[in-house]
mmCIF file of the N, C-alpha and C atoms, coordinates in Angstrom:
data_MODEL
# 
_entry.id   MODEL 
# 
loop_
_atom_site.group_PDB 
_atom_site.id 
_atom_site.type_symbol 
_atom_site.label_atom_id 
_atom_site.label_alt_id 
_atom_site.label_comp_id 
_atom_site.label_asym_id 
_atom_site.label_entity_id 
_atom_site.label_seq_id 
_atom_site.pdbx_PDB_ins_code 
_atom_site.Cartn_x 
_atom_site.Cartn_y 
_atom_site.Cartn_z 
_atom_site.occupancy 
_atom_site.B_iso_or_equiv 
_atom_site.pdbx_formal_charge 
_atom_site.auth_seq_id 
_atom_site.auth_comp_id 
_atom_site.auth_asym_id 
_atom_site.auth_atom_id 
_atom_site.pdbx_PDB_model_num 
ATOM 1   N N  . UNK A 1 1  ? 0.848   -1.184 0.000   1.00 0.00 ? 1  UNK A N  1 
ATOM 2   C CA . UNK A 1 1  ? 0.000   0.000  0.000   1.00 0.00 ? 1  UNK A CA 1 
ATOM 3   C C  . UNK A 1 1  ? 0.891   1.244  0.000   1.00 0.00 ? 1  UNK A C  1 
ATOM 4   N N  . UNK A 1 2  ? 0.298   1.980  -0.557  1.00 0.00 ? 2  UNK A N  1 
ATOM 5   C CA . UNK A 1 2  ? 1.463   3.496  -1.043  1.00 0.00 ? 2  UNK A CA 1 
ATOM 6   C C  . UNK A 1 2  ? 1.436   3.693  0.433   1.00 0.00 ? 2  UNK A C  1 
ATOM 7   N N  . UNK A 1 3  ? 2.415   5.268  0.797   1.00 0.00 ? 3  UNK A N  1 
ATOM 8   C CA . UNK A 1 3  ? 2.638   6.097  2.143   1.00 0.00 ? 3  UNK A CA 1 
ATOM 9   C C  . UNK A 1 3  ? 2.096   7.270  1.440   1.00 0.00 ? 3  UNK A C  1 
ATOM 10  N N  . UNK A 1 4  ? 2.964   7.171  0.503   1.00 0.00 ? 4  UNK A N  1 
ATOM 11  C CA . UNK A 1 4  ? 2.785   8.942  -0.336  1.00 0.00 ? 4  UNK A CA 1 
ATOM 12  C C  . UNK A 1 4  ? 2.437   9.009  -1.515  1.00 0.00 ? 4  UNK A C  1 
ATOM 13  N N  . UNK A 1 5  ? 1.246   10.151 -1.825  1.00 0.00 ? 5  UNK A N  1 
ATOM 14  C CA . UNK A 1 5  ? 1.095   10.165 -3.191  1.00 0.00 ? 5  UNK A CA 1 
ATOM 15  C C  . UNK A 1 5  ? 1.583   11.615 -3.840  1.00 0.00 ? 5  UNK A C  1 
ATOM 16  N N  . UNK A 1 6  ? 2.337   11.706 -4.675  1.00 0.00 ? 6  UNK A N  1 
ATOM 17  C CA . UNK A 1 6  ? 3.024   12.991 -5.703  1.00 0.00 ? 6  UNK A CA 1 
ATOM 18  C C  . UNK A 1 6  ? 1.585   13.533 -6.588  1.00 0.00 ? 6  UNK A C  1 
ATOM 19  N N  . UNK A 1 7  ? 0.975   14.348 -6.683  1.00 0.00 ? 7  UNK A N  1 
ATOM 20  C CA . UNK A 1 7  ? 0.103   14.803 -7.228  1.00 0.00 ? 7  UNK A CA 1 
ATOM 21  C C  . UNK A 1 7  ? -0.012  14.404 -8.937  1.00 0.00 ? 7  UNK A C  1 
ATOM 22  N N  . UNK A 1 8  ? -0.642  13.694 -10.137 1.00 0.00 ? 8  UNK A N  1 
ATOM 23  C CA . UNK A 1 8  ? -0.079  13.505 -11.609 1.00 0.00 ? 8  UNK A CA 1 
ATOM 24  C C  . UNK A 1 8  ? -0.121  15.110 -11.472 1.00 0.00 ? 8  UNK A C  1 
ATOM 25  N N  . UNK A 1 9  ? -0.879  15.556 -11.371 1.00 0.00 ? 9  UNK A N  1 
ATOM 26  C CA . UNK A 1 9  ? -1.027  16.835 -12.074 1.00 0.00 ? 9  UNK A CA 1 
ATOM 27  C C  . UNK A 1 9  ? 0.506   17.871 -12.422 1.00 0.00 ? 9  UNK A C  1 
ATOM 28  N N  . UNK A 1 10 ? 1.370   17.730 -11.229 1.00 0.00 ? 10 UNK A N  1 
ATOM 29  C CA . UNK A 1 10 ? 2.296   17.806 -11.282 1.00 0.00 ? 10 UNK A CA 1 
ATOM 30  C C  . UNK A 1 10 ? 3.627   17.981 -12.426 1.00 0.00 ? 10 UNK A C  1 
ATOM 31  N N  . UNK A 1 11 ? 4.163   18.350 -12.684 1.00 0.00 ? 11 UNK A N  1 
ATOM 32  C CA . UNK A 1 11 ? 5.814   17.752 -13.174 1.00 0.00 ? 11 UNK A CA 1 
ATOM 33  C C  . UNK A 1 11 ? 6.716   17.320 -12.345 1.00 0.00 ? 11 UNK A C  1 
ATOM 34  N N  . UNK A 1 12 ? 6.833   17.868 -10.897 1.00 0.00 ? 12 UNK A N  1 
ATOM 35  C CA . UNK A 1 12 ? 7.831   17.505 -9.833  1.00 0.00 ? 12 UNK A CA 1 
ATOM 36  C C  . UNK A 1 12 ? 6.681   16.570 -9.092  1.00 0.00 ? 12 UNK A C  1 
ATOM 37  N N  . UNK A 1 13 ? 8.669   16.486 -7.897  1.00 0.00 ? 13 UNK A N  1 
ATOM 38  C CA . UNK A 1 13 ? 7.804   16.003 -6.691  1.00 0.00 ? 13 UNK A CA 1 
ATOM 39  C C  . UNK A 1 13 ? 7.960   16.875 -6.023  1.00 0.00 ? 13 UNK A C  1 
ATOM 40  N N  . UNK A 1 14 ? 7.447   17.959 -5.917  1.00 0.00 ? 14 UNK A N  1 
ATOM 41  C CA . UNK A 1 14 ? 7.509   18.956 -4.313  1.00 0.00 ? 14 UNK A CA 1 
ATOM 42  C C  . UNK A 1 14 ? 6.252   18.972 -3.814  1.00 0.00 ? 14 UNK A C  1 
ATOM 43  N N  . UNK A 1 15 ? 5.179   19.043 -4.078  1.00 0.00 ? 15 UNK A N  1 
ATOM 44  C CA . UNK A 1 15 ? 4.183   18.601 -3.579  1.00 0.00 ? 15 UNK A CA 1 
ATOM 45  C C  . UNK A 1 15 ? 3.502   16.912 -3.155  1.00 0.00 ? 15 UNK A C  1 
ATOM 46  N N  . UNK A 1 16 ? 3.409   16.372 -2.032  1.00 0.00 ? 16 UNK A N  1 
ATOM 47  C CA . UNK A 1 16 ? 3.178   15.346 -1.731  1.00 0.00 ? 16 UNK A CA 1 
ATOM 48  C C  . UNK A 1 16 ? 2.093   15.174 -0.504  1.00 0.00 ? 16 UNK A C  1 
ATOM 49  N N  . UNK A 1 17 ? 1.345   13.912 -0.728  1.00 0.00 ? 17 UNK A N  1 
ATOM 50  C CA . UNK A 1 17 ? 0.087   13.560 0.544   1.00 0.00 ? 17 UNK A CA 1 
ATOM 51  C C  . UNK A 1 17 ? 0.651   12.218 1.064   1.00 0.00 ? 17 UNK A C  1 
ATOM 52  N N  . UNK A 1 18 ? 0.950   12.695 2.121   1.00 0.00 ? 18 UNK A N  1 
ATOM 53  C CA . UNK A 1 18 ? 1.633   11.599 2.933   1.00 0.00 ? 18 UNK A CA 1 
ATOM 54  C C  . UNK A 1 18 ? 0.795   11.575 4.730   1.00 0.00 ? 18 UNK A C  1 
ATOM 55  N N  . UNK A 1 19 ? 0.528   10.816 4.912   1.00 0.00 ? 19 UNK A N  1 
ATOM 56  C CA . UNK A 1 19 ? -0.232  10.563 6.142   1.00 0.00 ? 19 UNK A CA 1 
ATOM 57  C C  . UNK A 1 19 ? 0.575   10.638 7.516   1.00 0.00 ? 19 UNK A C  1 
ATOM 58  N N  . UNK A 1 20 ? 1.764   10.290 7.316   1.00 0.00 ? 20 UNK A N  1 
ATOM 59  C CA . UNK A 1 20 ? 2.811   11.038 8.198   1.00 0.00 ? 20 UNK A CA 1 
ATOM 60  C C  . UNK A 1 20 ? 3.024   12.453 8.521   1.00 0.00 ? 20 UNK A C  1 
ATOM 61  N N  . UNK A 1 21 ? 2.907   12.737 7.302   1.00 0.00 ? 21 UNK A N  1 
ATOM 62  C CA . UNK A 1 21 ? 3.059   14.627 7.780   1.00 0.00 ? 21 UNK A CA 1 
ATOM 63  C C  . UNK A 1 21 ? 1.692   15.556 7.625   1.00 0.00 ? 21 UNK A C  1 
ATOM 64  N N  . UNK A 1 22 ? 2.123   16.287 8.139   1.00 0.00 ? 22 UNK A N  1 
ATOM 65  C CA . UNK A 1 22 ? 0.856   16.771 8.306   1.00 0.00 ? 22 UNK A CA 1 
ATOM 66  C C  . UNK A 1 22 ? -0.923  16.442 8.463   1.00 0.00 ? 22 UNK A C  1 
ATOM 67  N N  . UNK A 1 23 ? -0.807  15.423 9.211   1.00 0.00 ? 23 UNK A N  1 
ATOM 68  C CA . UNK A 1 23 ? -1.834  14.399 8.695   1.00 0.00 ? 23 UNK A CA 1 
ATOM 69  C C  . UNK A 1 23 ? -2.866  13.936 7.706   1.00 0.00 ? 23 UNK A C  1 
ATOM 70  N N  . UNK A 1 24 ? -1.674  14.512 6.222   1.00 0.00 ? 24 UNK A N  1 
ATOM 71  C CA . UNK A 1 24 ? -1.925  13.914 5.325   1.00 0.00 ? 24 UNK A CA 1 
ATOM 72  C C  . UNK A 1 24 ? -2.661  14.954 4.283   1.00 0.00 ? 24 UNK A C  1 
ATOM 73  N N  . UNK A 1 25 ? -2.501  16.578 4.930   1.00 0.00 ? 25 UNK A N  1 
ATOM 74  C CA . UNK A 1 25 ? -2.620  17.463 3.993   1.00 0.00 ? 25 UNK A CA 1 
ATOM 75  C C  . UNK A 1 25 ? -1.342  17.411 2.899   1.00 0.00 ? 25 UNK A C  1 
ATOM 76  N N  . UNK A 1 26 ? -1.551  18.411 1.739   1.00 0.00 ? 26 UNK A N  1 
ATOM 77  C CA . UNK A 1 26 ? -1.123  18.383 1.083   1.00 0.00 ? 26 UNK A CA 1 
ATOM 78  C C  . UNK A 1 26 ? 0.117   19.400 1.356   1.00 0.00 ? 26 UNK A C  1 
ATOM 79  N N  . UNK A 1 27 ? 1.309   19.187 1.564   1.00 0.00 ? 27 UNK A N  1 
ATOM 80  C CA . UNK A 1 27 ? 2.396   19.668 2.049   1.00 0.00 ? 27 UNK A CA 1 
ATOM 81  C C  . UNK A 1 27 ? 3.403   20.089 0.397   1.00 0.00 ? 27 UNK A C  1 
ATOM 82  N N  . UNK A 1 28 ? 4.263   21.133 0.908   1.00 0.00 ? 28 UNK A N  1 
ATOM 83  C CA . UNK A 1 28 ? 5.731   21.316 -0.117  1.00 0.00 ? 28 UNK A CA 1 
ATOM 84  C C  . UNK A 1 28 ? 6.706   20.303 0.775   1.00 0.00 ? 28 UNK A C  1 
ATOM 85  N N  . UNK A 1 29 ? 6.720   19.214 0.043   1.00 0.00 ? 29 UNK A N  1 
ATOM 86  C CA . UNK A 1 29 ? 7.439   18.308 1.154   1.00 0.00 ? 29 UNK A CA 1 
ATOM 87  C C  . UNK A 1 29 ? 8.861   18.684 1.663   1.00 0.00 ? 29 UNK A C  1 
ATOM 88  N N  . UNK A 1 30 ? 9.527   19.274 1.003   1.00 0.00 ? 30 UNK A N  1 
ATOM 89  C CA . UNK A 1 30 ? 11.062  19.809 1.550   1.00 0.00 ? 30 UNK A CA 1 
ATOM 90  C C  . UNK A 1 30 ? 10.787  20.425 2.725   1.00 0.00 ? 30 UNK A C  1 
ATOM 91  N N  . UNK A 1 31 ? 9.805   21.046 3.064   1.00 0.00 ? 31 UNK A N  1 
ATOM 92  C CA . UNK A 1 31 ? 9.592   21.682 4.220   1.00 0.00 ? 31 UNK A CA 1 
ATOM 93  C C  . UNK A 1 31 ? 8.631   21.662 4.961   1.00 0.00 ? 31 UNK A C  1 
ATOM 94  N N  . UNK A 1 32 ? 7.517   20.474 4.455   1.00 0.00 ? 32 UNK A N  1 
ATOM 95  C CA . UNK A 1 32 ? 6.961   20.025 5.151   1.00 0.00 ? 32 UNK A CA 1 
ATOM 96  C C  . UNK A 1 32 ? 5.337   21.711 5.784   1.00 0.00 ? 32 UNK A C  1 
ATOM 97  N N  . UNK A 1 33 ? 5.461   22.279 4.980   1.00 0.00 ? 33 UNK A N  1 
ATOM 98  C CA . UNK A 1 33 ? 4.236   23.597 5.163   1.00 0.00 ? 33 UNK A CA 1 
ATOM 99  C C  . UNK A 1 33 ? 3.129   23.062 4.024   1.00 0.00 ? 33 UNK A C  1 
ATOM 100 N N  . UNK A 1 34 ? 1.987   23.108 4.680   1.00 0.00 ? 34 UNK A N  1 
ATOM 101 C CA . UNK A 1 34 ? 0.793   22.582 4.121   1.00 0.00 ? 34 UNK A CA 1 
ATOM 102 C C  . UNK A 1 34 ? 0.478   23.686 2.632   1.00 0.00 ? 34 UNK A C  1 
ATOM 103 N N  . UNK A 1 35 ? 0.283   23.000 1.392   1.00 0.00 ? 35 UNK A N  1 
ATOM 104 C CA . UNK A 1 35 ? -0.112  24.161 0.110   1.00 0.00 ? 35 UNK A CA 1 
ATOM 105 C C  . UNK A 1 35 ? -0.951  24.939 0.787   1.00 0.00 ? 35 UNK A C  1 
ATOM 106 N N  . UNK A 1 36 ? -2.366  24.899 1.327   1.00 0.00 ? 36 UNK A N  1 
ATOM 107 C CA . UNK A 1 36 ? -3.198  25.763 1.545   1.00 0.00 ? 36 UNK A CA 1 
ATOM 108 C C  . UNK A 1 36 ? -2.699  26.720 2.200   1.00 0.00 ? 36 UNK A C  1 
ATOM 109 N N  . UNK A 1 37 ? -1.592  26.526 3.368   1.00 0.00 ? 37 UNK A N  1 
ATOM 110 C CA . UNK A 1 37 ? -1.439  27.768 4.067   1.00 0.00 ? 37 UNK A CA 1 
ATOM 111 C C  . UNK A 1 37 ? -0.263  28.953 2.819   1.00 0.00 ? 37 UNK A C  1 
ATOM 112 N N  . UNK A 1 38 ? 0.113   28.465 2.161   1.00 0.00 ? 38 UNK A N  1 
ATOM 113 C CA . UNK A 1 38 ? 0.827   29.108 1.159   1.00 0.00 ? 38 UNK A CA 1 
ATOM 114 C C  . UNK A 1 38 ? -0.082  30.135 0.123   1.00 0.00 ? 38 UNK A C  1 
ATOM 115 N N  . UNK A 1 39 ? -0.769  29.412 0.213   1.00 0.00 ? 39 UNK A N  1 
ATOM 116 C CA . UNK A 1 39 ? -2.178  29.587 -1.371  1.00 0.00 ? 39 UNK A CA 1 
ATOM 117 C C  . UNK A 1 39 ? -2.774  31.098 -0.601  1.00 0.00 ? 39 UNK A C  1 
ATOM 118 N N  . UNK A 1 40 ? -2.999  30.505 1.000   1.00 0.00 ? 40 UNK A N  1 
ATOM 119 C CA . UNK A 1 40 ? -3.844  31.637 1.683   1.00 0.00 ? 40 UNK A CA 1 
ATOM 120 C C  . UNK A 1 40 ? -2.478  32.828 2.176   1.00 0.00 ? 40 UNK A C  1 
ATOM 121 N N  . UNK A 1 41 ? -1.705  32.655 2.664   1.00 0.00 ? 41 UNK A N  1 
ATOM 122 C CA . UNK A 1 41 ? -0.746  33.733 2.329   1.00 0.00 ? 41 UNK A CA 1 
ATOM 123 C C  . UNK A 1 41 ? -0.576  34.522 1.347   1.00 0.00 ? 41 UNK A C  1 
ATOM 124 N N  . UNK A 1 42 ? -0.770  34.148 0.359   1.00 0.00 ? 42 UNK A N  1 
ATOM 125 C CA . UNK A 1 42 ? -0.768  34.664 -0.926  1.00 0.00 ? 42 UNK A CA 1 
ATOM 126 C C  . UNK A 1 42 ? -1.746  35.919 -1.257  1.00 0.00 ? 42 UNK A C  1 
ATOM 127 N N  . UNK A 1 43 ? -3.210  34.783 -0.604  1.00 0.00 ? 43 UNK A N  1 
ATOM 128 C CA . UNK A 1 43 ? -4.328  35.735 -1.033  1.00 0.00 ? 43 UNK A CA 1 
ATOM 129 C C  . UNK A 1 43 ? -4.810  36.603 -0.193  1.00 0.00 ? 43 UNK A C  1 
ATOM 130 N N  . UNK A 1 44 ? -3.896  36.355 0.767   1.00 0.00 ? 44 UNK A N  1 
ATOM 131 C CA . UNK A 1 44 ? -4.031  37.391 2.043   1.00 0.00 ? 44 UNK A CA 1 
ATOM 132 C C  . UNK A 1 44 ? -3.444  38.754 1.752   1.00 0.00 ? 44 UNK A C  1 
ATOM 133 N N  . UNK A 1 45 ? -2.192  38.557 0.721   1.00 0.00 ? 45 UNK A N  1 
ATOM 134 C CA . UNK A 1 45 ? -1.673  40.014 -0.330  1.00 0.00 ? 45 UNK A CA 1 
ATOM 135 C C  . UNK A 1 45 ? -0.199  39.955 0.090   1.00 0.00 ? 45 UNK A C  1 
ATOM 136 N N  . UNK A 1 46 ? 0.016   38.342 1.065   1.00 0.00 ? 46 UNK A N  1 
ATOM 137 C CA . UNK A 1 46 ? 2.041   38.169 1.242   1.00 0.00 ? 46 UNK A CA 1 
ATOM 138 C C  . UNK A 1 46 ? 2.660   37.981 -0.239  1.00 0.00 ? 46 UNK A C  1 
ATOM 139 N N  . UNK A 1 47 ? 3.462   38.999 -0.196  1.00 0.00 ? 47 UNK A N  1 
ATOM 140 C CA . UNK A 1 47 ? 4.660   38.113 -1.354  1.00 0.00 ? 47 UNK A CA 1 
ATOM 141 C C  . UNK A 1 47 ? 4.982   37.175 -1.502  1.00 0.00 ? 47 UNK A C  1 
ATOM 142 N N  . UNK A 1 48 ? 5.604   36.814 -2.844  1.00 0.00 ? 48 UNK A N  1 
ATOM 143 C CA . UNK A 1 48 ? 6.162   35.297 -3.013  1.00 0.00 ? 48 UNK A CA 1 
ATOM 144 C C  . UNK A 1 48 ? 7.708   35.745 -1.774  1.00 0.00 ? 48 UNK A C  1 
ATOM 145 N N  . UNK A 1 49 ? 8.048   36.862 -1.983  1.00 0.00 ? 49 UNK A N  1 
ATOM 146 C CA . UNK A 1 49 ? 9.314   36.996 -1.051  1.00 0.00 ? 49 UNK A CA 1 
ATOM 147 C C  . UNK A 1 49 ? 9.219   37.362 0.345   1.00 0.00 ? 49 UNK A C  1 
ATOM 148 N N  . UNK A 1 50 ? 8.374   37.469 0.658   1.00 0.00 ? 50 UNK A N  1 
ATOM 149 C CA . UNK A 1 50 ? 7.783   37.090 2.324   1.00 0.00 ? 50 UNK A CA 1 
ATOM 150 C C  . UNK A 1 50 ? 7.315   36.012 2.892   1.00 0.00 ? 50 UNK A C  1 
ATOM 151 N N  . UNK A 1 51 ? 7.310   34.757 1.745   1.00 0.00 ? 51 UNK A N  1 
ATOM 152 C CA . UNK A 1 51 ? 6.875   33.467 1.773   1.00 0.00 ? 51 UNK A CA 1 
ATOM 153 C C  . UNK A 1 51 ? 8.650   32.759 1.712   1.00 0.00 ? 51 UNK A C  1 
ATOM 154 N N  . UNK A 1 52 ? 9.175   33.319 0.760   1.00 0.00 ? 52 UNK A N  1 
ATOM 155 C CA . UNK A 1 52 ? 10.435  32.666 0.828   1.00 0.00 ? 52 UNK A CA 1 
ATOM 156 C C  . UNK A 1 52 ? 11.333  33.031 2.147   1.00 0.00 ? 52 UNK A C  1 
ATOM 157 N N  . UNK A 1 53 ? 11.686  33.938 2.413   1.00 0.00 ? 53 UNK A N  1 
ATOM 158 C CA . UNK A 1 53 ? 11.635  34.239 3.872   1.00 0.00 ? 53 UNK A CA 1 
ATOM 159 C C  . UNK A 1 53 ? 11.225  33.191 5.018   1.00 0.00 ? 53 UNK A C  1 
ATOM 160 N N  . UNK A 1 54 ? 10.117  33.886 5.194   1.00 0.00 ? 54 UNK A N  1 
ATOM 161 C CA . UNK A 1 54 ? 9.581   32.966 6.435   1.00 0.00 ? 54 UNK A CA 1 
ATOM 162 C C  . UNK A 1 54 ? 9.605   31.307 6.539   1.00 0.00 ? 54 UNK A C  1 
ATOM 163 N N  . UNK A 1 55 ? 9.467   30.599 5.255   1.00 0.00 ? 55 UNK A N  1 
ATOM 164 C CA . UNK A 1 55 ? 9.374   29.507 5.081   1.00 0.00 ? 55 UNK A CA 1 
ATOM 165 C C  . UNK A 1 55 ? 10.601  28.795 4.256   1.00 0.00 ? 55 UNK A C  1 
ATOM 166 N N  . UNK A 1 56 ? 11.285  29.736 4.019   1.00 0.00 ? 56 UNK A N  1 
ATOM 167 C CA . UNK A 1 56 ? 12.971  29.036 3.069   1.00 0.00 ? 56 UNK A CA 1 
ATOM 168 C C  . UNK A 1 56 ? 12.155  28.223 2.166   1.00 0.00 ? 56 UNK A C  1 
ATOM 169 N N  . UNK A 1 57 ? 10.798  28.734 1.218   1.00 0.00 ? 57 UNK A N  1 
ATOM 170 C CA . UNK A 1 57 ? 10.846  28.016 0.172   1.00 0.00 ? 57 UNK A CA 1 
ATOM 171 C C  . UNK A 1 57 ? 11.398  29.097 -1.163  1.00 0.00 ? 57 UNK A C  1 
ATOM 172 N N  . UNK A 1 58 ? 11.489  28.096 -2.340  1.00 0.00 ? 58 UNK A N  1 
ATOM 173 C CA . UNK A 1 58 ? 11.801  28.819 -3.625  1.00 0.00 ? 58 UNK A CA 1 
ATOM 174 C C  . UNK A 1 58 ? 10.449  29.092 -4.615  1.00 0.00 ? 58 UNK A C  1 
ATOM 175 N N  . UNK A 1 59 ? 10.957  30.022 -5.057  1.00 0.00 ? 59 UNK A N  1 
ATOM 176 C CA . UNK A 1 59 ? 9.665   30.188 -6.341  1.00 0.00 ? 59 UNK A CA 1 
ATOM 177 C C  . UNK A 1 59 ? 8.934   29.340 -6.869  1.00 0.00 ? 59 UNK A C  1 
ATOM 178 N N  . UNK A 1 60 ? 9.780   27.997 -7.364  1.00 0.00 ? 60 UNK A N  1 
ATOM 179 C CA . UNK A 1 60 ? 9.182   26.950 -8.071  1.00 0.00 ? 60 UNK A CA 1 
ATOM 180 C C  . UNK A 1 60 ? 8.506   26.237 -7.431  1.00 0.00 ? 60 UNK A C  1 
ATOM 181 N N  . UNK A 1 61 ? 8.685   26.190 -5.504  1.00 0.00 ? 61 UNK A N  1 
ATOM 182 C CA . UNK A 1 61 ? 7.773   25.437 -4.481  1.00 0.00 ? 61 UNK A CA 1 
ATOM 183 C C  . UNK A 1 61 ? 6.766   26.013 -4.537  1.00 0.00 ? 61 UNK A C  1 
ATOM 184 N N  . UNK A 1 62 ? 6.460   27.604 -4.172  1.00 0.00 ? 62 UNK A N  1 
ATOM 185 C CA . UNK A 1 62 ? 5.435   28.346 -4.188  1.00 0.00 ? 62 UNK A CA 1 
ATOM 186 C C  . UNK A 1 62 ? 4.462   28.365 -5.440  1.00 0.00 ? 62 UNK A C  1 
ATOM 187 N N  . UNK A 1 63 ? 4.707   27.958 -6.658  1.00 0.00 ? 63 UNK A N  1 
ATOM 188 C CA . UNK A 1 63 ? 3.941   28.334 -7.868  1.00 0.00 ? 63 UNK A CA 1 
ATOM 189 C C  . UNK A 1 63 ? 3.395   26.483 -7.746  1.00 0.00 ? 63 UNK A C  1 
ATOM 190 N N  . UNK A 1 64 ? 4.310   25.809 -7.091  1.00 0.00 ? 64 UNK A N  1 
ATOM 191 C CA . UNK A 1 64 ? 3.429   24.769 -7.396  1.00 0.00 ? 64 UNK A CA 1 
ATOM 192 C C  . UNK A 1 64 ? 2.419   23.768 -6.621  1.00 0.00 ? 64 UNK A C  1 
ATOM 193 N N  . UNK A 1 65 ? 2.909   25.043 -5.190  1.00 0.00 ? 65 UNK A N  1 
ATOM 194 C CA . UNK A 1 65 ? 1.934   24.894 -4.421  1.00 0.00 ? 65 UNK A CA 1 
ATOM 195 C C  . UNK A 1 65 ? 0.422   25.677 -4.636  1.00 0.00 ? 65 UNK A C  1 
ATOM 196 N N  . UNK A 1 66 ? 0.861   26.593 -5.565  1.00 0.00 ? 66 UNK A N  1 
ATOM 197 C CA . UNK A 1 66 ? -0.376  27.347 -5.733  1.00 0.00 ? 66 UNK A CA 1 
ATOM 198 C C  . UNK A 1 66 ? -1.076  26.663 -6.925  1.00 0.00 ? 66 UNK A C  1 
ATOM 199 N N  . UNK A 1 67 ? -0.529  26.132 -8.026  1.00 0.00 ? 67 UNK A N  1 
ATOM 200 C CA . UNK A 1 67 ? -0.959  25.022 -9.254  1.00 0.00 ? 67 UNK A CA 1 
ATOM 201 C C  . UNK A 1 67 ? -1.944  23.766 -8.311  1.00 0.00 ? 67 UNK A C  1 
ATOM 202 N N  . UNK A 1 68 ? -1.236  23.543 -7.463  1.00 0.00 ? 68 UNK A N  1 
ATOM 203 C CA . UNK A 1 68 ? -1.877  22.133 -6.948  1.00 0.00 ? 68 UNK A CA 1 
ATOM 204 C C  . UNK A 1 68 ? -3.363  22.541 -6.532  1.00 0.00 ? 68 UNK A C  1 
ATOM 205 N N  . UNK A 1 69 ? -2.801  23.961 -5.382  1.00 0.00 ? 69 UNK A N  1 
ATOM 206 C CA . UNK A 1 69 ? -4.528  23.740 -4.779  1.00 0.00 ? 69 UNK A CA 1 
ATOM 207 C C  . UNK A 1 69 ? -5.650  24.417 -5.518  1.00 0.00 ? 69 UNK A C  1 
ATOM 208 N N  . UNK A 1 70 ? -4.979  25.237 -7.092  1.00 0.00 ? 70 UNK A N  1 
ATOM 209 C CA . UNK A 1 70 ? -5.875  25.573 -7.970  1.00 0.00 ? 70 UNK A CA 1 
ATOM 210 C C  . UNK A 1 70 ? -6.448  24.246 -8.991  1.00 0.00 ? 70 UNK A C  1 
ATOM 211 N N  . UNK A 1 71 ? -5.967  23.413 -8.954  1.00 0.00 ? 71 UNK A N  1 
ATOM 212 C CA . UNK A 1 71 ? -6.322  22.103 -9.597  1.00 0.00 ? 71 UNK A CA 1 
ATOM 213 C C  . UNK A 1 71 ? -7.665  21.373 -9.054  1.00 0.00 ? 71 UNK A C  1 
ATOM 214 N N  . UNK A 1 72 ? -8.281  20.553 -10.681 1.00 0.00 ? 72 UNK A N  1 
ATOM 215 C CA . UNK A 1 72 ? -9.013  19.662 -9.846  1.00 0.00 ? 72 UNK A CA 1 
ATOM 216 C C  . UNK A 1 72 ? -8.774  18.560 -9.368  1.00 0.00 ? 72 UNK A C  1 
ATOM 217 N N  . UNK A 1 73 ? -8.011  18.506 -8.931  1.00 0.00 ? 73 UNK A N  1 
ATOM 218 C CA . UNK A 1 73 ? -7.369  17.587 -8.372  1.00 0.00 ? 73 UNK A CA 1 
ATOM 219 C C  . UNK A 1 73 ? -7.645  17.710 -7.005  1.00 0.00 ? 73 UNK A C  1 
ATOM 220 N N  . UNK A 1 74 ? -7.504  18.957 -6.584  1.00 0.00 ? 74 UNK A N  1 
ATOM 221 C CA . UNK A 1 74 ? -7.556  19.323 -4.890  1.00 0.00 ? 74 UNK A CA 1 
ATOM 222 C C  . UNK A 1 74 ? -9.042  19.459 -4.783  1.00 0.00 ? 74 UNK A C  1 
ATOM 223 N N  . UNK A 1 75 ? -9.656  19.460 -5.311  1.00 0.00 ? 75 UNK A N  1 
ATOM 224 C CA . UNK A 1 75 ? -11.360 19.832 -5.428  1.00 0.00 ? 75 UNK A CA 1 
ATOM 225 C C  . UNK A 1 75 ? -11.896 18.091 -5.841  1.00 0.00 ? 75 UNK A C  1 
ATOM 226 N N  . UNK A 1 76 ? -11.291 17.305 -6.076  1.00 0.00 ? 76 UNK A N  1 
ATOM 227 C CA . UNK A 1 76 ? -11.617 15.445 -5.789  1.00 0.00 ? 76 UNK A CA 1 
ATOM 228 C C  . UNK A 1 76 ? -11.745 14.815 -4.584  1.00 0.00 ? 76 UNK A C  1 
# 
């Protein structure tokens, strides 16, 4: 039985649902911060560079944390 699933929607793996972390929200796994709280930072009016900051992620984590939870994928 899987642990973790990598989103298809994807090209990477930085986004992952793993039942270990976070109990199984959808995390930027390098660092283990749930997409939604990224997505809602965002739309709260934080920068991508007040996100990289606080959370030591990179651009390409952030855009594809924001791809994922705009997907239907996250809405399944």
């Amino acid at each position: 039985m899987p642990t973790r699933l990598y989103p298809p929607i994807l090209e990477s793996r930085i986004v992952a649902i793993d039942p270990n972390i976070a109990f199984g929200r959808p995390v930027v796994l390098r660092i283990g911060v749930a997409t939604r709280a990224v997505v809602d930072r965002i739309c709260a009016g934080e920068t991508a560079a007040e996100l990289m900051k606080d959370y030591g992620l990179t651009r390409t984590e952030i855009r594809q944390a924001r791809r994922f939870e705009r997907s239907d994928f996250r809405k399944a």
